[in-house]
N, CA, C, O and CB atoms as a CASP TS submission, in Angstrom:
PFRMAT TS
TARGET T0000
AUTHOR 0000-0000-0000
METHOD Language model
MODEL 1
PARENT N/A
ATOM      1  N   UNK     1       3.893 -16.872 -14.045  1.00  0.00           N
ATOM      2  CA  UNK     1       4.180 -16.351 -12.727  1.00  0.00           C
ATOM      3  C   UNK     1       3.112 -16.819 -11.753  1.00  0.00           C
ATOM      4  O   UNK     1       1.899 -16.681 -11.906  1.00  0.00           O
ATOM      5  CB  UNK     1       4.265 -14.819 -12.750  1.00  0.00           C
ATOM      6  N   UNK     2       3.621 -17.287 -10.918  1.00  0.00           N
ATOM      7  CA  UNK     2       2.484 -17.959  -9.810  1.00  0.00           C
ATOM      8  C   UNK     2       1.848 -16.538  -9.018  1.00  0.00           C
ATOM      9  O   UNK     2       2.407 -15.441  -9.012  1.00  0.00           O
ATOM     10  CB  UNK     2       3.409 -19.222  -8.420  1.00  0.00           C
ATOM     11  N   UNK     3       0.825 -16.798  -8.506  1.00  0.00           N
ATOM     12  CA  UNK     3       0.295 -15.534  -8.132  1.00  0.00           C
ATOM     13  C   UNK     3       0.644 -15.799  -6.589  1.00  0.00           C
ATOM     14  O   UNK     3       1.049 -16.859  -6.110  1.00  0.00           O
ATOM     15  CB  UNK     3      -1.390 -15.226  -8.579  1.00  0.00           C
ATOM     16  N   UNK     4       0.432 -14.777  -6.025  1.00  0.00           N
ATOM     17  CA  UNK     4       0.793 -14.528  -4.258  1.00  0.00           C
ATOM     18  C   UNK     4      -0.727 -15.046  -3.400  1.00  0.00           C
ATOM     19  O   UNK     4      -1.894 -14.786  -3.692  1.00  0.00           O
ATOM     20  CB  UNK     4       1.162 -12.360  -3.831  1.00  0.00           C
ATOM     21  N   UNK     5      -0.320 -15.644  -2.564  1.00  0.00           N
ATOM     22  CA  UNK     5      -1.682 -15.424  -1.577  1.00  0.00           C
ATOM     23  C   UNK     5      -1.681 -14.418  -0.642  1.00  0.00           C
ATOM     24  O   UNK     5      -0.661 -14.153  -0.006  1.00  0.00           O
ATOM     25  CB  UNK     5      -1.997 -16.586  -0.724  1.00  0.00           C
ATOM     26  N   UNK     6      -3.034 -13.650  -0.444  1.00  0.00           N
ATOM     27  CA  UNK     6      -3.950 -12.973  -0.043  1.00  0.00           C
ATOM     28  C   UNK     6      -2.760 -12.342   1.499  1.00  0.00           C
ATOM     29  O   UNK     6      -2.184 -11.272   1.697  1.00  0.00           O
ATOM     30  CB  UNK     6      -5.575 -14.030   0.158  1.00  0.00           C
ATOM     31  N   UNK     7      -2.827 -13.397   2.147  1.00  0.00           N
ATOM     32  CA  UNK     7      -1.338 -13.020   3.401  1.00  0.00           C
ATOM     33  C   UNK     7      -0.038 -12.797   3.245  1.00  0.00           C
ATOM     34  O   UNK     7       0.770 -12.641   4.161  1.00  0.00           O
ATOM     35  CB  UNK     7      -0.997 -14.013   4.289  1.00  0.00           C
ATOM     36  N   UNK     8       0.253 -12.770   1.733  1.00  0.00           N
ATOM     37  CA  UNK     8       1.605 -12.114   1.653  1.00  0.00           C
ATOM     38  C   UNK     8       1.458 -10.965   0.980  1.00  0.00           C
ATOM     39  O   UNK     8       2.437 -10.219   0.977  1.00  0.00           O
ATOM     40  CB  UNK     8       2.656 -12.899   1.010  1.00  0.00           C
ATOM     41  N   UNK     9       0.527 -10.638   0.427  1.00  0.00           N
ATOM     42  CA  UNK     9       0.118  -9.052  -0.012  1.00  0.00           C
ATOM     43  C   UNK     9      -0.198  -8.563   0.705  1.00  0.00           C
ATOM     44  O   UNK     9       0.232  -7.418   0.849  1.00  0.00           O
ATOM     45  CB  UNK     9      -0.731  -8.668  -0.825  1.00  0.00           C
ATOM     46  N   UNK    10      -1.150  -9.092   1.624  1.00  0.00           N
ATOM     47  CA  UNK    10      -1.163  -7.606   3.026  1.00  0.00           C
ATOM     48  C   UNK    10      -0.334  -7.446   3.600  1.00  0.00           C
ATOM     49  O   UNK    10      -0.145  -6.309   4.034  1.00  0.00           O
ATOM     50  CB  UNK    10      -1.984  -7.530   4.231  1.00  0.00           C
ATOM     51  N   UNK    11       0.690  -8.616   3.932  1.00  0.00           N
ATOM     52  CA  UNK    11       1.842  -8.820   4.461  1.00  0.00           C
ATOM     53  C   UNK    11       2.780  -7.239   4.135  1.00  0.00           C
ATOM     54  O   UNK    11       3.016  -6.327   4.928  1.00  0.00           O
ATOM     55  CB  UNK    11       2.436 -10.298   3.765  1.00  0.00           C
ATOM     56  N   UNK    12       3.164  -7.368   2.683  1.00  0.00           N
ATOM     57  CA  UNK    12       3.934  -6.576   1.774  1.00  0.00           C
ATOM     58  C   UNK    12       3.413  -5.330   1.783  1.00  0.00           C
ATOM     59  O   UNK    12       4.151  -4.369   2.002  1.00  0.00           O
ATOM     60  CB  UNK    12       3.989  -7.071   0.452  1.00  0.00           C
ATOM     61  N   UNK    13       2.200  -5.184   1.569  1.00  0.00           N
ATOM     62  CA  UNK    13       1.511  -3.947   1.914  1.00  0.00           C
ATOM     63  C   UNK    13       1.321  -3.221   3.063  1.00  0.00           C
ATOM     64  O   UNK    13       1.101  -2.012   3.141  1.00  0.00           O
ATOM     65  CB  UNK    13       0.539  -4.060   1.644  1.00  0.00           C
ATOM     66  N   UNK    14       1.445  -4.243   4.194  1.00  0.00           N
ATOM     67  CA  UNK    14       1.543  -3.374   5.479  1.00  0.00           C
ATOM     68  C   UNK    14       3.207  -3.072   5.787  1.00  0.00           C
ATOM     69  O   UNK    14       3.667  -2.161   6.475  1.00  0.00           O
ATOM     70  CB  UNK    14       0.769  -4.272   6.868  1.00  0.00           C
ATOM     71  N   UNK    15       3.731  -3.824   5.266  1.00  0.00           N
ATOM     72  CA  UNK    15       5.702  -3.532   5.096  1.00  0.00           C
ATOM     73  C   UNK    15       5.209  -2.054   4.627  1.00  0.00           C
ATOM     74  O   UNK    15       5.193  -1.255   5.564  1.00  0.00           O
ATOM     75  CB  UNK    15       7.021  -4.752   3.472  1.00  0.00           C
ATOM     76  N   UNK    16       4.891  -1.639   3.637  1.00  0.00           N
ATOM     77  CA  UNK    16       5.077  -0.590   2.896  1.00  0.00           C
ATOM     78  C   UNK    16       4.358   0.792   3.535  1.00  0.00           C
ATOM     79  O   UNK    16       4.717   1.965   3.432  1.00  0.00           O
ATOM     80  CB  UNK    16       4.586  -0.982   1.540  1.00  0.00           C
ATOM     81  N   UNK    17       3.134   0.170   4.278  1.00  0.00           N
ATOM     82  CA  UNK    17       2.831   1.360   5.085  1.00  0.00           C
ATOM     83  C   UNK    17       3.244   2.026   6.552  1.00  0.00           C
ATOM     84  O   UNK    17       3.327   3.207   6.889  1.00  0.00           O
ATOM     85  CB  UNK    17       1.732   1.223   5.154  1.00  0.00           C
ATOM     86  N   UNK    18       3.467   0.798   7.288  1.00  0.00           N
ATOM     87  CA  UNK    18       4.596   1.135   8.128  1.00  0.00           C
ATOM     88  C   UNK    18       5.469   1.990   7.875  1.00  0.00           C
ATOM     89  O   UNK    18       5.574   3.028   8.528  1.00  0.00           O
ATOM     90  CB  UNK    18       5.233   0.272   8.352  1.00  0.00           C
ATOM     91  N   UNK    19       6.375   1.616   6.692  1.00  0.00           N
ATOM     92  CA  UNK    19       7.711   2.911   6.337  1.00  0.00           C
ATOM     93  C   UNK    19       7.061   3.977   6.462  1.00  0.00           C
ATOM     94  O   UNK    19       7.407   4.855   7.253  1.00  0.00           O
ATOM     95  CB  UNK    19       8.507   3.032   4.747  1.00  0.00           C
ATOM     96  N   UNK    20       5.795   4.083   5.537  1.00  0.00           N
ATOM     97  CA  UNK    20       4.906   5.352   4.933  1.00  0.00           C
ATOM     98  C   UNK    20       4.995   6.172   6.639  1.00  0.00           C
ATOM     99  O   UNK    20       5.549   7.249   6.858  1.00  0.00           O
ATOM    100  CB  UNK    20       2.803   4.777   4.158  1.00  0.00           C
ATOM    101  N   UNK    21       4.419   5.463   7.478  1.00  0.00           N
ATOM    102  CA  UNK    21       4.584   6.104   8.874  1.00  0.00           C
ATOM    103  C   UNK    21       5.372   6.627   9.762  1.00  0.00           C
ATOM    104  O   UNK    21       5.146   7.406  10.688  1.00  0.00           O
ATOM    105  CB  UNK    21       4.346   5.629   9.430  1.00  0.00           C
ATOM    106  N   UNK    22       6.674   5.935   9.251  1.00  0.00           N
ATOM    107  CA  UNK    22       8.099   6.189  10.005  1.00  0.00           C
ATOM    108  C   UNK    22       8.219   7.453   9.259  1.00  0.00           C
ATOM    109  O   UNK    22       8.130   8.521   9.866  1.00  0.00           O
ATOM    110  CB  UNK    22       9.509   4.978   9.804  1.00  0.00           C
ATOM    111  N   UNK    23       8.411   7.413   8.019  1.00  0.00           N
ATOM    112  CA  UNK    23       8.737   8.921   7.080  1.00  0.00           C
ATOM    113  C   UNK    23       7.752  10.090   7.691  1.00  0.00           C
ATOM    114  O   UNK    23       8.111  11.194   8.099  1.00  0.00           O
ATOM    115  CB  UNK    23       8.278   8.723   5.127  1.00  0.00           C
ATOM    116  N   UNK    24       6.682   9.664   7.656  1.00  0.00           N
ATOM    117  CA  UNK    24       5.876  10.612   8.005  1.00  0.00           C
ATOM    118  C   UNK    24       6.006  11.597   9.218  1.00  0.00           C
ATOM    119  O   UNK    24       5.846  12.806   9.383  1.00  0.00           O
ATOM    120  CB  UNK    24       4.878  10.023   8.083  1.00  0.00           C
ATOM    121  N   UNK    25       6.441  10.319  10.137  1.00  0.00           N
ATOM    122  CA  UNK    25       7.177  10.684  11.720  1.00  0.00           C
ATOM    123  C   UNK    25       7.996  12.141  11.690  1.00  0.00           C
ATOM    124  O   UNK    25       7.897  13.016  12.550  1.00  0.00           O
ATOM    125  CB  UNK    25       8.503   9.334  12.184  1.00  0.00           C
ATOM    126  N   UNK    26       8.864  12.188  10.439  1.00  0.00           N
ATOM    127  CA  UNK    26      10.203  12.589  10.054  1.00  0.00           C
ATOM    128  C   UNK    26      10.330  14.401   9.570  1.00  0.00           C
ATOM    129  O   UNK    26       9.811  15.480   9.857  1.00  0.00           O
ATOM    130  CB  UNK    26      10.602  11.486   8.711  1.00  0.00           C
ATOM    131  N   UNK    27      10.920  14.080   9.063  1.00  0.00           N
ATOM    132  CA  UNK    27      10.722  16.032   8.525  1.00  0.00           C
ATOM    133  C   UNK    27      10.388  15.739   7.121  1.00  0.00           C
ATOM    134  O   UNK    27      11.027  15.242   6.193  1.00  0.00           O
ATOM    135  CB  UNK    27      12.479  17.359   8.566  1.00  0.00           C
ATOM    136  N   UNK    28       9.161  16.210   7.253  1.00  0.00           N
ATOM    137  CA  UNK    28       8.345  16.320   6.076  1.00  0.00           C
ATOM    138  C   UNK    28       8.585  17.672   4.884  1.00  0.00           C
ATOM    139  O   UNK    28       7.906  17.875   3.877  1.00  0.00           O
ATOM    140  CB  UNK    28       6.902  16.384   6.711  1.00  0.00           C
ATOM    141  N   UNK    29       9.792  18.487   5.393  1.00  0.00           N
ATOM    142  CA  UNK    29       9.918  19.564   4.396  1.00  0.00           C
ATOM    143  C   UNK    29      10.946  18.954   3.433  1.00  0.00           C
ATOM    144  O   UNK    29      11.334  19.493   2.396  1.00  0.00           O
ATOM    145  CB  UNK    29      10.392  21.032   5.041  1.00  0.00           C
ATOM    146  N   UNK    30      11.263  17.991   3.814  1.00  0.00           N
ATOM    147  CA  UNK    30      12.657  17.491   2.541  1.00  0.00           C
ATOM    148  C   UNK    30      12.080  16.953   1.493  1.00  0.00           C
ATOM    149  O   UNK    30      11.514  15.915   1.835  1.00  0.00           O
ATOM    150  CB  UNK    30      13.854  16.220   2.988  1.00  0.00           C
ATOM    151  N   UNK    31      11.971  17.161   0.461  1.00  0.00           N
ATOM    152  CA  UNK    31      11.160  16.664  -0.604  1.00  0.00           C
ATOM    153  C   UNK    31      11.845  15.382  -0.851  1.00  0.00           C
ATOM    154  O   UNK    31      10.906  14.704  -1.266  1.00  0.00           O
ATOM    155  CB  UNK    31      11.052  17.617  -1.880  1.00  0.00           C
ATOM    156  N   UNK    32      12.521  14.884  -0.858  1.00  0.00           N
ATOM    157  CA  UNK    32      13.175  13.567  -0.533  1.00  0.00           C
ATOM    158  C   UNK    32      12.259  12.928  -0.212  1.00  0.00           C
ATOM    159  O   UNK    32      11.573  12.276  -1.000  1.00  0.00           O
ATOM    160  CB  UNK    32      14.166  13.460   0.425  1.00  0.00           C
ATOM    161  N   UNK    33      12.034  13.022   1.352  1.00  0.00           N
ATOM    162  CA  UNK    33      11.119  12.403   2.303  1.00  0.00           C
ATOM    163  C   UNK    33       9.672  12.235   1.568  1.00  0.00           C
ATOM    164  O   UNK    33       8.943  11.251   1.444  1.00  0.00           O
ATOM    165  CB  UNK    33      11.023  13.337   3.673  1.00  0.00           C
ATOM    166  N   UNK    34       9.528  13.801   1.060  1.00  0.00           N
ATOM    167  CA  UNK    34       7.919  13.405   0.539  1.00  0.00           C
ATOM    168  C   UNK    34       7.679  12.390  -0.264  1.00  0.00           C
ATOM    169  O   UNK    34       6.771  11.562  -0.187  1.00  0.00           O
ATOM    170  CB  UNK    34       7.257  14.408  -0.219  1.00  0.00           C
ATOM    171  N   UNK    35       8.887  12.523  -1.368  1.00  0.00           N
ATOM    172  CA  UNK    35       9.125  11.419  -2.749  1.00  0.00           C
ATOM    173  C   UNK    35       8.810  10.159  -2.221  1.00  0.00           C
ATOM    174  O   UNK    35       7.870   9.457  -2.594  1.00  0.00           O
ATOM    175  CB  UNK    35      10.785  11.292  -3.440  1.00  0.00           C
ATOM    176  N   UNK    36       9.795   9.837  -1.156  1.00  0.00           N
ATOM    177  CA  UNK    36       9.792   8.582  -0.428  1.00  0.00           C
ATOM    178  C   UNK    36       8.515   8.122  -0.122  1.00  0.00           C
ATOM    179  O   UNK    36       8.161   7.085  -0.682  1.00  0.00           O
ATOM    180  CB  UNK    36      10.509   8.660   0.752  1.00  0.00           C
ATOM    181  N   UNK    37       7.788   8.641   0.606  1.00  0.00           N
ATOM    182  CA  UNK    37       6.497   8.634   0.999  1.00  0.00           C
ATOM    183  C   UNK    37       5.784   7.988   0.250  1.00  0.00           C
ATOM    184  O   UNK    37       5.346   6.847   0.397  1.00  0.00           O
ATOM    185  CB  UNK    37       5.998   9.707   1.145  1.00  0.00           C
ATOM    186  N   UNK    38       5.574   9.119  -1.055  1.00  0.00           N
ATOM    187  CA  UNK    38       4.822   8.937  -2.245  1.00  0.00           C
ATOM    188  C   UNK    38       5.132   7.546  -3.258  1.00  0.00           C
ATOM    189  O   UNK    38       4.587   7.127  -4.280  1.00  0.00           O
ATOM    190  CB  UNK    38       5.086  10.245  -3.014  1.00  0.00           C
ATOM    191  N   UNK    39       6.372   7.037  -2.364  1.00  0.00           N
ATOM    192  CA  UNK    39       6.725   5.327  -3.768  1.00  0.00           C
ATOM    193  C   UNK    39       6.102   4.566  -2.666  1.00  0.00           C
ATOM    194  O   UNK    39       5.239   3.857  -3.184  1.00  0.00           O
ATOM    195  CB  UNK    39       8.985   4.485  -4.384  1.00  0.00           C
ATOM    196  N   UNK    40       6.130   4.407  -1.579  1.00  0.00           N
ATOM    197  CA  UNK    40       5.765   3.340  -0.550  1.00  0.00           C
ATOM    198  C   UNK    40       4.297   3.542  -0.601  1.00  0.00           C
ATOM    199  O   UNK    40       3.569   2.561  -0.753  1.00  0.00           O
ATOM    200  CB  UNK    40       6.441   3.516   1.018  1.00  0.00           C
ATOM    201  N   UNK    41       3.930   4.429  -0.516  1.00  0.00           N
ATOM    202  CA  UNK    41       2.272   4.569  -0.400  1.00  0.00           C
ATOM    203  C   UNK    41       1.951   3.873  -1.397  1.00  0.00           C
ATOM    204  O   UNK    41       1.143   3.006  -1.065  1.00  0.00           O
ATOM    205  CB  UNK    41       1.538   6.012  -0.494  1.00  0.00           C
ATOM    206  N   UNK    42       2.271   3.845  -2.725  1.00  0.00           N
ATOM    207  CA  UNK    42       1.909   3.474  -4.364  1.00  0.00           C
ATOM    208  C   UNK    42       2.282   2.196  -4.305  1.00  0.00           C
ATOM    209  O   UNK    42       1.467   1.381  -4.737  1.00  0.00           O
ATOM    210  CB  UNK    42       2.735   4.299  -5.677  1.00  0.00           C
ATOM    211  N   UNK    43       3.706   1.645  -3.716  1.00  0.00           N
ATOM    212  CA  UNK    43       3.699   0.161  -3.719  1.00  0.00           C
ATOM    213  C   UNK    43       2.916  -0.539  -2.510  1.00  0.00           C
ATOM    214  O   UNK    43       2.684  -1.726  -2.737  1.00  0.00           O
ATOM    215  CB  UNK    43       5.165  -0.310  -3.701  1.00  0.00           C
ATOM    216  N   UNK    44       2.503  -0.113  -1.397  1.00  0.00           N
ATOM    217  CA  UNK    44       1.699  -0.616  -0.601  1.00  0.00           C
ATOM    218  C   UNK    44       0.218  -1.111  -1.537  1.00  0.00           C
ATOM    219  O   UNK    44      -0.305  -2.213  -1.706  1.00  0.00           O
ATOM    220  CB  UNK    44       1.539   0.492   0.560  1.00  0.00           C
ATOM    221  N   UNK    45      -0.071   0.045  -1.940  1.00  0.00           N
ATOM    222  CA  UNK    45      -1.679   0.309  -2.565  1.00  0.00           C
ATOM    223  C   UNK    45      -1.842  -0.822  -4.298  1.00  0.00           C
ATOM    224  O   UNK    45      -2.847  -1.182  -4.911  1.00  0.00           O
ATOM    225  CB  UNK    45      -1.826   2.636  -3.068  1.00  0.00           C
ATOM    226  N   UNK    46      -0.396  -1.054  -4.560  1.00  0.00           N
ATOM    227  CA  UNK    46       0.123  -2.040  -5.685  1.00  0.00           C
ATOM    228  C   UNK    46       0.009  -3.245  -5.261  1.00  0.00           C
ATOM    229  O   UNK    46      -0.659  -4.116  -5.818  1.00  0.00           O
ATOM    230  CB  UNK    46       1.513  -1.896  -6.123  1.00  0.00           C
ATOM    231  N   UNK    47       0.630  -3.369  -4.282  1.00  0.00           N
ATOM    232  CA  UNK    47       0.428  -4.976  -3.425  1.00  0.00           C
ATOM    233  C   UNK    47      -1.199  -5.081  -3.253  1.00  0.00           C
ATOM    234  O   UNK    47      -1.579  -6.133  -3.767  1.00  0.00           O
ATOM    235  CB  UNK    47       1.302  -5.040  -1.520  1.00  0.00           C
ATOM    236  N   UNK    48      -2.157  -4.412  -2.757  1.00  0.00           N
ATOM    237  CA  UNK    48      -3.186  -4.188  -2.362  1.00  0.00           C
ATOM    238  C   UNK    48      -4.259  -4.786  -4.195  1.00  0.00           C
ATOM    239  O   UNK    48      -5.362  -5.328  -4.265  1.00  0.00           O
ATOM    240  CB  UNK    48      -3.089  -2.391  -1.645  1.00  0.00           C
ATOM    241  N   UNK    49      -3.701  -4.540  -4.869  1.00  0.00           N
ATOM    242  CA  UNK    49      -4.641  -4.538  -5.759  1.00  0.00           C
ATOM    243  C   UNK    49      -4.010  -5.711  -6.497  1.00  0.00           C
ATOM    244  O   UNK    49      -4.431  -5.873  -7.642  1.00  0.00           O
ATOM    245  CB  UNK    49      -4.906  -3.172  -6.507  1.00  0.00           C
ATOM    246  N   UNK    50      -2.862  -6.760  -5.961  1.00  0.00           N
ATOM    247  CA  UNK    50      -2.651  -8.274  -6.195  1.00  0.00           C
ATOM    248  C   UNK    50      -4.425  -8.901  -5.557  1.00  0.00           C
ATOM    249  O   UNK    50      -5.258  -9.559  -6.181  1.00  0.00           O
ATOM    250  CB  UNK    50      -0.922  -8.959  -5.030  1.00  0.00           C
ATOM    251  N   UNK    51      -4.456  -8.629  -4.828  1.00  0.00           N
ATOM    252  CA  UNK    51      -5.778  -9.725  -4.137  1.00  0.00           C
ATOM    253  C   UNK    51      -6.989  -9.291  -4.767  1.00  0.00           C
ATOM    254  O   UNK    51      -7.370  -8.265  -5.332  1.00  0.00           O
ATOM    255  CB  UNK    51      -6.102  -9.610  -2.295  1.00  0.00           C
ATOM    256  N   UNK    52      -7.493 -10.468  -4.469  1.00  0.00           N
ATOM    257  CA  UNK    52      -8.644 -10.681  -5.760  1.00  0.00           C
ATOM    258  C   UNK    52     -10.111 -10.047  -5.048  1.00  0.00           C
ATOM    259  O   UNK    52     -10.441  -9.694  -3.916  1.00  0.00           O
ATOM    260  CB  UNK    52      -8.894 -12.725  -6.271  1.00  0.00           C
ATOM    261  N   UNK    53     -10.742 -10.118  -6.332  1.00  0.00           N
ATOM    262  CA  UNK    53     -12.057  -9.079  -6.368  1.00  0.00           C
ATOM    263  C   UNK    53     -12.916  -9.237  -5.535  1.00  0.00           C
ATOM    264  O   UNK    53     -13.780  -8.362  -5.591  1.00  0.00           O
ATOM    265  CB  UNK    53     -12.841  -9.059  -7.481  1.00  0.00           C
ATOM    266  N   UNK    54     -13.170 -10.523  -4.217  1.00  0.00           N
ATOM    267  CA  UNK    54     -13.700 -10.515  -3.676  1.00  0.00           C
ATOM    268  C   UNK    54     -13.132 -10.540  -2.184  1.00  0.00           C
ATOM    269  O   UNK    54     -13.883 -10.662  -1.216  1.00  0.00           O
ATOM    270  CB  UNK    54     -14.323 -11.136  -4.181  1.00  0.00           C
ATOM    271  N   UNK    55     -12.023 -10.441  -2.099  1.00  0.00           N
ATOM    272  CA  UNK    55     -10.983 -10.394  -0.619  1.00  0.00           C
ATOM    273  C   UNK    55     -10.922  -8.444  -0.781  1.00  0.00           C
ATOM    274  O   UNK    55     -10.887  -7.815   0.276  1.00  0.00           O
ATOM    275  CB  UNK    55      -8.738 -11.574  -0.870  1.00  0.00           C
ATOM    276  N   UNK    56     -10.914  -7.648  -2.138  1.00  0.00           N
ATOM    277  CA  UNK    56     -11.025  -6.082  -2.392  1.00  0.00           C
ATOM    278  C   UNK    56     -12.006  -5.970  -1.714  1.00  0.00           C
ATOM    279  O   UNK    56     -11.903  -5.538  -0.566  1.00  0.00           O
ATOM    280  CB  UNK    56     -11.193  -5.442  -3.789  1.00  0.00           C
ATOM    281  N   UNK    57     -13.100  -6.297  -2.197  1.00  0.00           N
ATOM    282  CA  UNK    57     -14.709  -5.986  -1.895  1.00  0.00           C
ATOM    283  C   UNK    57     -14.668  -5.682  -0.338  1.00  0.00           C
ATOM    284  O   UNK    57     -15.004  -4.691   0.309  1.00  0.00           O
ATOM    285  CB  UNK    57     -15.874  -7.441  -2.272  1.00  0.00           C
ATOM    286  N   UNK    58     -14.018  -7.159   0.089  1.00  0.00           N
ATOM    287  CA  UNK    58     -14.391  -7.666   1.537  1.00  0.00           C
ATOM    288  C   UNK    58     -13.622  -6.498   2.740  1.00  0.00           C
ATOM    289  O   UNK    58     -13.960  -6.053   3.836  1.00  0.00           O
ATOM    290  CB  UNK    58     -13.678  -9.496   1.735  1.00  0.00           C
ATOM    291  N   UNK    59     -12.445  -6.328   1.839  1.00  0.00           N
ATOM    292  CA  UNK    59     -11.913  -4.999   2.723  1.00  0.00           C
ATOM    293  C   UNK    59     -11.992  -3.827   2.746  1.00  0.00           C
ATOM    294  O   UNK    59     -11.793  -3.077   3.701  1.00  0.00           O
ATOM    295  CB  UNK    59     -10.983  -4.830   2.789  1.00  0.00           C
ATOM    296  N   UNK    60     -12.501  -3.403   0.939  1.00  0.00           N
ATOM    297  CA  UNK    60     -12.600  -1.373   0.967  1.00  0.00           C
ATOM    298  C   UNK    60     -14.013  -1.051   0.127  1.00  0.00           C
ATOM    299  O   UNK    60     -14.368  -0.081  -0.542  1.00  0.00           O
ATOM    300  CB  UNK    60     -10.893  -0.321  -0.215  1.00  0.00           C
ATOM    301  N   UNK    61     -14.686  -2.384   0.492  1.00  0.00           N
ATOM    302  CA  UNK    61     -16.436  -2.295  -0.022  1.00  0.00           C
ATOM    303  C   UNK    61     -15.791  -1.420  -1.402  1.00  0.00           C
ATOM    304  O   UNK    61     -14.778  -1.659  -2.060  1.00  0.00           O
ATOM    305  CB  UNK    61     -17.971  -1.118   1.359  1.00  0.00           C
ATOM    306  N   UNK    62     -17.014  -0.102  -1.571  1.00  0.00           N
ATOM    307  CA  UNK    62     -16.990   0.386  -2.851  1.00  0.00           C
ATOM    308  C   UNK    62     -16.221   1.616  -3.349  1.00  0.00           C
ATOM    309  O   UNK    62     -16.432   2.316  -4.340  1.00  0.00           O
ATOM    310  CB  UNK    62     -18.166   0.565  -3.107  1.00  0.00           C
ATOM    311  N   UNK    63     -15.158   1.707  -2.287  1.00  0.00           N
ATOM    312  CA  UNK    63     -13.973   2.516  -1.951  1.00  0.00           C
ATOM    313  C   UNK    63     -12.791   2.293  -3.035  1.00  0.00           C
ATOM    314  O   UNK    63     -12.146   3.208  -3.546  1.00  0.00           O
ATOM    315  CB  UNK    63     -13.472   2.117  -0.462  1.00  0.00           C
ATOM    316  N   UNK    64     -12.658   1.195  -3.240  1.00  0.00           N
ATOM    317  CA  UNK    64     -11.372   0.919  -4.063  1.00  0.00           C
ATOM    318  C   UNK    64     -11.268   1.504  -5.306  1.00  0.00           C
ATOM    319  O   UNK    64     -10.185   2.087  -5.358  1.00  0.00           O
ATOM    320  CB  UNK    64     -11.178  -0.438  -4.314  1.00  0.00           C
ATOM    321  N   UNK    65     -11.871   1.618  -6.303  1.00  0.00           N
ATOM    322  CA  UNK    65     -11.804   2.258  -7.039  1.00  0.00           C
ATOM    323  C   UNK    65     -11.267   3.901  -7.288  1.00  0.00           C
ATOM    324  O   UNK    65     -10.862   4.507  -8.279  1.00  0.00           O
ATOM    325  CB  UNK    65     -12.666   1.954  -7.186  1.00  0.00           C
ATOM    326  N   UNK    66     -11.543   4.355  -5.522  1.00  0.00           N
ATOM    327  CA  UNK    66     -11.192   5.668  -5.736  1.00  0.00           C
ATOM    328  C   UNK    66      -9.536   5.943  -5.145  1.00  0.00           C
ATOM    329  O   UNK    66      -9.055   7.052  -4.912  1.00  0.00           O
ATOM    330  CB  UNK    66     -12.374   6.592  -4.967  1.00  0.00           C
ATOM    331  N   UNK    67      -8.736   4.401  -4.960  1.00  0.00           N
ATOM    332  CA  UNK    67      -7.272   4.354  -3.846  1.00  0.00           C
ATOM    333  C   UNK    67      -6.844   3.716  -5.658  1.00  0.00           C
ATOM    334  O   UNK    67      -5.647   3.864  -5.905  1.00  0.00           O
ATOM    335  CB  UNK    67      -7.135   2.849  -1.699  1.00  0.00           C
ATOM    336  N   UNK    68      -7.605   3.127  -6.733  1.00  0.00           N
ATOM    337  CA  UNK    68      -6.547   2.668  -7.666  1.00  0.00           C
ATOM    338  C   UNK    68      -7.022   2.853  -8.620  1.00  0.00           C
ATOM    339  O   UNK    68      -6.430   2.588  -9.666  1.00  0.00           O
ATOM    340  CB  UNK    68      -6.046   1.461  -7.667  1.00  0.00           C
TER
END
């Protein structure tokens, strides 16, 4: 499997947080909505941890560990 570059994972990852924001916008008592929330946040933060150990570093310093 060829691996992705660095601009199509943030790419994909900011796809995924965007939604995260629109839902959020939304009525948050439908557990639906929350569910929803909760897969986009996880595949955003999935895409996020395609890019490599020093493009991580460069964006969530010594943070990352505690988002994966």
């Amino acid at each position: 499997m060829r691996r992705r570059q660095p601009k199509q994972l943030l790419q994909e990852a900011m796809t995924h947080f965007e939604v995260v924001g629109d839902y959020g916008s939304g009525d948050l008592s439908d557990q639906k909505t929350i569910d929803a929330i909760c897969m986009r946040l996880s595949a955003g933060i999935e895409a996020l941890s395609g890019l490599g150990d020093a493009d991580r570093a460069a964006l969530f310093g010594d943070v990352w560990h505690e988002m994966w």
